[in-house]
C-alpha positions as CSV (number, residue, x, y, z in Angstrom):
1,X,153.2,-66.7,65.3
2,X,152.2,-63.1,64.9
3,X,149.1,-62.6,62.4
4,X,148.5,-59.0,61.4
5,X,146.6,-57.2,58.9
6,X,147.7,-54.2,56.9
7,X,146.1,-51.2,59.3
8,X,148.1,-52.5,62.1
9,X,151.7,-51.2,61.0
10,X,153.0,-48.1,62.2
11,X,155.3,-46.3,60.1
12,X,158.7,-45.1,61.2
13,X,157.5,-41.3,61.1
14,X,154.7,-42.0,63.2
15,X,156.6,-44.3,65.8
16,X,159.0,-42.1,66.9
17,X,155.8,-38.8,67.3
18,X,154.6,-41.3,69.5
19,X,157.5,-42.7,71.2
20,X,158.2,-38.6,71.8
21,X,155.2,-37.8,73.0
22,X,155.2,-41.6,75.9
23,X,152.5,-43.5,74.1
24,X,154.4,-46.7,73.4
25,X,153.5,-48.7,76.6
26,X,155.3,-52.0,75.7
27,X,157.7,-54.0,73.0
28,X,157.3,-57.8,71.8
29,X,159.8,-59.3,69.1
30,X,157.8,-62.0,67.8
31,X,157.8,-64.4,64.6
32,X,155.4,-63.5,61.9
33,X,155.1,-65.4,58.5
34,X,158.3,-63.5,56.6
35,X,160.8,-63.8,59.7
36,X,160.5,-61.6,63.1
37,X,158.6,-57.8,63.6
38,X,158.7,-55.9,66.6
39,X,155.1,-55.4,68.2
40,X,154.2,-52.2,69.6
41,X,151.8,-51.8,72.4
42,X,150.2,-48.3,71.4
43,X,147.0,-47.0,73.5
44,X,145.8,-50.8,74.3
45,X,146.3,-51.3,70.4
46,X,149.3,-54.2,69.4
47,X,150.7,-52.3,65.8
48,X,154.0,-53.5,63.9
49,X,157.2,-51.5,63.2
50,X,156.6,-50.6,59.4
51,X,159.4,-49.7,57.0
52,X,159.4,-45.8,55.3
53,X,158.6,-47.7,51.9
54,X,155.3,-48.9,53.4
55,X,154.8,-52.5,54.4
56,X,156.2,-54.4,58.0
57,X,159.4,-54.0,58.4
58,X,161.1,-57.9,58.6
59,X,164.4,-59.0,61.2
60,X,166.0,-61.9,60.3
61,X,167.9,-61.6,63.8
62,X,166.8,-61.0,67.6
63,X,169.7,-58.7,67.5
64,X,168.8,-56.6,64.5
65,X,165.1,-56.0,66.0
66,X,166.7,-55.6,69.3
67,X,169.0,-52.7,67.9
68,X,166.3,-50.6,66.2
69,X,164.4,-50.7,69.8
70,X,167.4,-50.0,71.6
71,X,168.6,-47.1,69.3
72,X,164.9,-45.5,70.0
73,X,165.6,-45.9,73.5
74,X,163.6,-49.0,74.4
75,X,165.2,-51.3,76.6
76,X,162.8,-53.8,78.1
77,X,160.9,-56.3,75.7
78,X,159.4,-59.5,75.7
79,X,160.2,-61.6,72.6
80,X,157.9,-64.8,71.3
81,X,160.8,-66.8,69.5
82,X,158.2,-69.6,69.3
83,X,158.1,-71.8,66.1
84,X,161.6,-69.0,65.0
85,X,164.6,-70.7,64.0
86,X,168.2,-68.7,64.1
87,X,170.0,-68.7,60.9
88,X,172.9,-70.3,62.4
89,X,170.7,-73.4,63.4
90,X,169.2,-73.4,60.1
91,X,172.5,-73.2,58.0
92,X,173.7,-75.9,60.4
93,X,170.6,-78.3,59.6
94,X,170.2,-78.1,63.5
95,X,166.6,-78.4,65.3
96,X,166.3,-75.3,67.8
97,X,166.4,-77.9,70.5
98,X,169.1,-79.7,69.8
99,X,171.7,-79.2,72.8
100,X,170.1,-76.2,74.1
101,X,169.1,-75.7,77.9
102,X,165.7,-75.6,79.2
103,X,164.5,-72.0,79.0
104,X,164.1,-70.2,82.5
105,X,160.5,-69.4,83.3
């Protein structure tokens, strides 16, 4: 789980001056408290996608915080799904386990 405090998010202003300007060196999607942020790796500094209101910006889906990377030209990340739980598999009443291959590593 991804622990951050308030100085740590980036808003969306400031993240694409310095996605312009080459200083995001790496993506995570990981699982914080209120479902998944996207971690950026800014000048050796891990900050978190803010929305324009102010606050981290929440995903409830790997596929809605791979879009917003994707759509700022990002295409390589590492995601953290540890201890996250899919909505599907959570409607269902399913464990994340549950008939699931190993994962690759």
């Amino acid at each position: 789980m991804i622990t951050f405090d308030s100085d740590a998010v980036i808003d969306p202003v400031s993240f694409k001056e310095v996605l312009a300007a080459g200083g995001v060196n790496a993506a995570t999607i990981g699982k914080a408290d209120n479902g998944l942020v996207v971690v950026l790796r800014i000048a050796k500094k891990d900050r978190i996608l803010g929305q324009y209101r102010g606050g981290p910006r929440y995903f409830s889906s790997l596929d809605g915080a791979g879009s917003v990377l994707v759509q700022h030209g990002i295409y390589q990340w590492e995601t953290d799904a540890d201890g996250w739980v899919p909505r599907t598999l959570a409607r269902a009443g399913k464990r994340a386990n549950d008939g699931m291959a190993p994962a690759v590593g």
